[in-house]
C-alpha positions in Angstrom: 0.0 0.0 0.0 1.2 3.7 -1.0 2.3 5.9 1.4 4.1 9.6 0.8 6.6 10.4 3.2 8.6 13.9 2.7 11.3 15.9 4.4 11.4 19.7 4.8 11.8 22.3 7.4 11.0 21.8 10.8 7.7 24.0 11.6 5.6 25.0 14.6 2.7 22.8 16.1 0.6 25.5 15.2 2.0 25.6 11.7 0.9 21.8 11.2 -2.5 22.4 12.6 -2.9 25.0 10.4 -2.4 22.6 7.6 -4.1 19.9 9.4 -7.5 22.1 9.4 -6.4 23.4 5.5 -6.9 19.8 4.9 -10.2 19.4 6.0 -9.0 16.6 8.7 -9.3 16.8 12.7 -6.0 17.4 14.3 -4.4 16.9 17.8 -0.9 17.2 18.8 0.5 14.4 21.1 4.0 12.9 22.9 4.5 9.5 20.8 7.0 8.1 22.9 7.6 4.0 21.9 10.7 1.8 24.7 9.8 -0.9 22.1 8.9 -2.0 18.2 4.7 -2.1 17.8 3.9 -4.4 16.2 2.3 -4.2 12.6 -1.2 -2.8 12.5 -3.2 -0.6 11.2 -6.0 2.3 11.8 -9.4 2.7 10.0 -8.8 6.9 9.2 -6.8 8.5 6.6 -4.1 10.4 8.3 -1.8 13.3 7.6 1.4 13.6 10.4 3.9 16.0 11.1 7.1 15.9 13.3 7.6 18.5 15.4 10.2 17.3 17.4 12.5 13.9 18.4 13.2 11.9 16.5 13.1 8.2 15.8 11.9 5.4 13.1 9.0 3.4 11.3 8.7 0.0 9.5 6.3 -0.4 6.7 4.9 -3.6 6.0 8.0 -4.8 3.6 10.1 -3.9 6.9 11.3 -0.7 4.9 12.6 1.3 7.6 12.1 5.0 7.7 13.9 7.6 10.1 12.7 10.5 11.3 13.1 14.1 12.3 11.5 17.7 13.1 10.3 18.3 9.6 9.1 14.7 8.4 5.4 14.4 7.0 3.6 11.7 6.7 0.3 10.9 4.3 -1.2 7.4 4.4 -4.6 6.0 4.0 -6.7 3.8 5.8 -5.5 0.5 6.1 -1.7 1.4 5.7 0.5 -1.7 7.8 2.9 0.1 9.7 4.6 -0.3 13.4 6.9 2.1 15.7 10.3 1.7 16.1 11.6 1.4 19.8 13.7 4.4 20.5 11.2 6.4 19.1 10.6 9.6 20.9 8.8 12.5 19.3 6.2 14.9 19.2 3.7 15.3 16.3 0.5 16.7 14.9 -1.9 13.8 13.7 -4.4 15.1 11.3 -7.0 12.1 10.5 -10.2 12.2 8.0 -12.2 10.9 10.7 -13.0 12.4 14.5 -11.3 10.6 17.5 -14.9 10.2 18.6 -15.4 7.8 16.2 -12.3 5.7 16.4 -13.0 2.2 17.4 -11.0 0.4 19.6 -8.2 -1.0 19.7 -7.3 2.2 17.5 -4.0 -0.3 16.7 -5.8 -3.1 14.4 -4.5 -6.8 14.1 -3.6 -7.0 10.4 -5.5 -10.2 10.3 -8.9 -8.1 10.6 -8.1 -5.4 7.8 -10.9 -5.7 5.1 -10.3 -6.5 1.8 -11.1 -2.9 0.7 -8.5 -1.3 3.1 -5.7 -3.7 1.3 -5.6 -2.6 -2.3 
């Protein structure tokens, strides 16, 4: 599944929420702090994230590792396999095409239960 991942410079929480909103998404800001690798999952929203600061590294579902930094953005949609890297300590702005309201839980989704329509 396609992802866009992109470098550029660092900017403001504010800045991504601004962008998050420009979007159209819901945004919130948060500490993603990870001792150890997730494991793979997934989420049922779109999402758009920027790194504000830290740093530290994700695996995509080929085990392509990706490291990253205050500037890093993020695009992936629904469905998209992915896990944390331990050692990962950052803080971002998670925009998502969805409310948090209407997350379900666990927001962190087996890959065994992602519907065919989410894997294309």
């Amino acid at each position: 599944m396609e992802y866009e991942f992109t470098t550029g410079a660092p900017i403001t929480e504010q800045e991504a929420l601004e962008q998050v909103a420009a979007l159209g998404f819901h945004g919130l800001a948060f500490d993603d702090v990870h001792e150890e690798d997730e494991t793979l999952h997934w989420h049922e929203f779109e999402a758009a994230v920027w790194v504000i600061s830290g740093t530290g590294a994700f695996s995509d579902e080929s085990g392509n590792v990706t490291r990253i930094e205050p500037g890093c953005r993020l695009r992936a949609p629904a469905g998209w396999l992915h896990r944390a890297l331990g050692g990962t300590r950052t803080r971002v702005v998670l925009g998502t095409n969805l409310p948090s309201e209407v997350w379900t839980s666990p927001i962190d989704k087996d890959p065994a239960e992602r519907p065919e329509t989410l894997s294309a």
